[in-house]
N, C-alpha and C positions, 0 to 999 in steps of 0.2 A: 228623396232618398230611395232606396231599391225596392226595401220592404215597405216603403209607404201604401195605402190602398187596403180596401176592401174584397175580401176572398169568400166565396160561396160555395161551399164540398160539393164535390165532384165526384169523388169514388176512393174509394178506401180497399185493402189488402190485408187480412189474416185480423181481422178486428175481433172475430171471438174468441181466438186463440190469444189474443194480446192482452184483450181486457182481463181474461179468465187468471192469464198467470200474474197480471201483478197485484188480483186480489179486488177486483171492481167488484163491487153487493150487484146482484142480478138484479136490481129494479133500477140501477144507475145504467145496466150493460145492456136493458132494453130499450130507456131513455136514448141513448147515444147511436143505436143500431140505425144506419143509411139515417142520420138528423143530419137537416140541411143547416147543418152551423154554419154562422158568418162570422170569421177572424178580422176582426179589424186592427192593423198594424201603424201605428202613430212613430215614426222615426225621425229622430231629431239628432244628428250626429252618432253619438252614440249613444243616446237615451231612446227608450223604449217605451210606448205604452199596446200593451198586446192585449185582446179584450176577443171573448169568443162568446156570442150570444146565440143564446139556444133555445129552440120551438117551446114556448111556453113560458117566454119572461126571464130567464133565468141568465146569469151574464157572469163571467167570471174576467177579472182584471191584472194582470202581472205588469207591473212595472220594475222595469231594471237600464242599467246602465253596463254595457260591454267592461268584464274587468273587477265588476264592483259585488260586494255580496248582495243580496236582496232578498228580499220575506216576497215566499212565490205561493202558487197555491194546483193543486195537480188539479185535472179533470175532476177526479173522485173526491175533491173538497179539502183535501189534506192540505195542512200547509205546514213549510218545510222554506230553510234557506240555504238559497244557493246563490252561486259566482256563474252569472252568463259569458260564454266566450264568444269573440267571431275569428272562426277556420276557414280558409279560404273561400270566401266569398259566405259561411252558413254558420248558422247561430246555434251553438251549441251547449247544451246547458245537460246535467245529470240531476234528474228527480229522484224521488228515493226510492225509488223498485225500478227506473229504467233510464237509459240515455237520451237524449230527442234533439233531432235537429231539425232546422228550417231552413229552407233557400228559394231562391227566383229562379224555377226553370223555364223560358217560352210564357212569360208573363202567368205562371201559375204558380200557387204557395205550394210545396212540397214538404210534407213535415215525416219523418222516421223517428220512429220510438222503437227502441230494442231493447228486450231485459232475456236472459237465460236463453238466448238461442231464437226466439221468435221476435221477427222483423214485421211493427205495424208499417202501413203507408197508408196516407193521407193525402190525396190530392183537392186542390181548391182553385177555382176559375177567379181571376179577378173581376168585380163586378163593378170597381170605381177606384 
C-alpha cells in the first residue's frame, strides 16, 4: 500500500511557532525540536496502524480505519476522537487545536498541521 514503510525526519518548517500556538508544555517542545522520529505506517486497505517512536523509548500508536471514528492520541499525549478521511491521494484527519495531513511525495512522508494561520511541515525520508 502507499503509506506502507518506515519514515526518518528529515527537516521540519515553523515548528516553534506551531507547537507554541497549539499550547505544547515547553519540556514536550524541547523533547520534539530536530528529534529524529521514526513514523512507522502499517496500511492494510483501509486500516491503519501509524506509530511514531521517539529518542528515548517513548512511542505513541493511532489506529484507524479511513471513514470510521477512532480514539487518537496528539503528539502532546491528549487523546481525543476522531473520523480519519482519505482526499485525494492524503489522509486527513482534524485534532483538536489543528488540522493534519499526510501523503507520499518522491517516496517521502510529508505531514502539514495548521491551526490559526501557522503552517507546520514535516518531512520524513523513507528508511524501509
Amino acid at each position: 500500500m502507499a503509506f506502507t514503510g518506515r519514515y526518518e525526519f528529515e527537516g521540519d518548517e515553523n515548528y516553534d511557532d506551531f507547537v507554541k500556538k497549539i499550547g505544547l508544555p515547553s519540556d514536550k517542545i524541547e523533547m520534539g525540536r530536530n528529534c529524529k522520529i521514526v513514523t512507522e505506517v502499517v496500511q492494510n486497505g483501509n486500516d491503519f496502524t501509524w506509530t511514531q517512536h521517539f529518542p528515548g523509548g517513548h512511542t505513541t500508536t493511532n489506529t484507524f480505519t479511513i471513514g470510521k471514528e477512532a480514539d487518537m492520541e496528539t503528539m502532546g499525549g491528549k487523546k481525543f476522537k476522531a473520523t480519519v478521511k482519505m482526499e485525494d491521494g492524503k489522509i486527513v484527519a482534524d485534532f483538536p487545536n489543528y488540522h493534519h495531513t499526510a501523503e507520499i511525495c518522491g517516496g517521502k512522508l510529508v505531514e502539514i498541521s495548521t491551526t490559526s494561520g501557522v503552517v507546520y511541515k514535516r518531512t520524513s525520508k523513507r528508511i524501509a
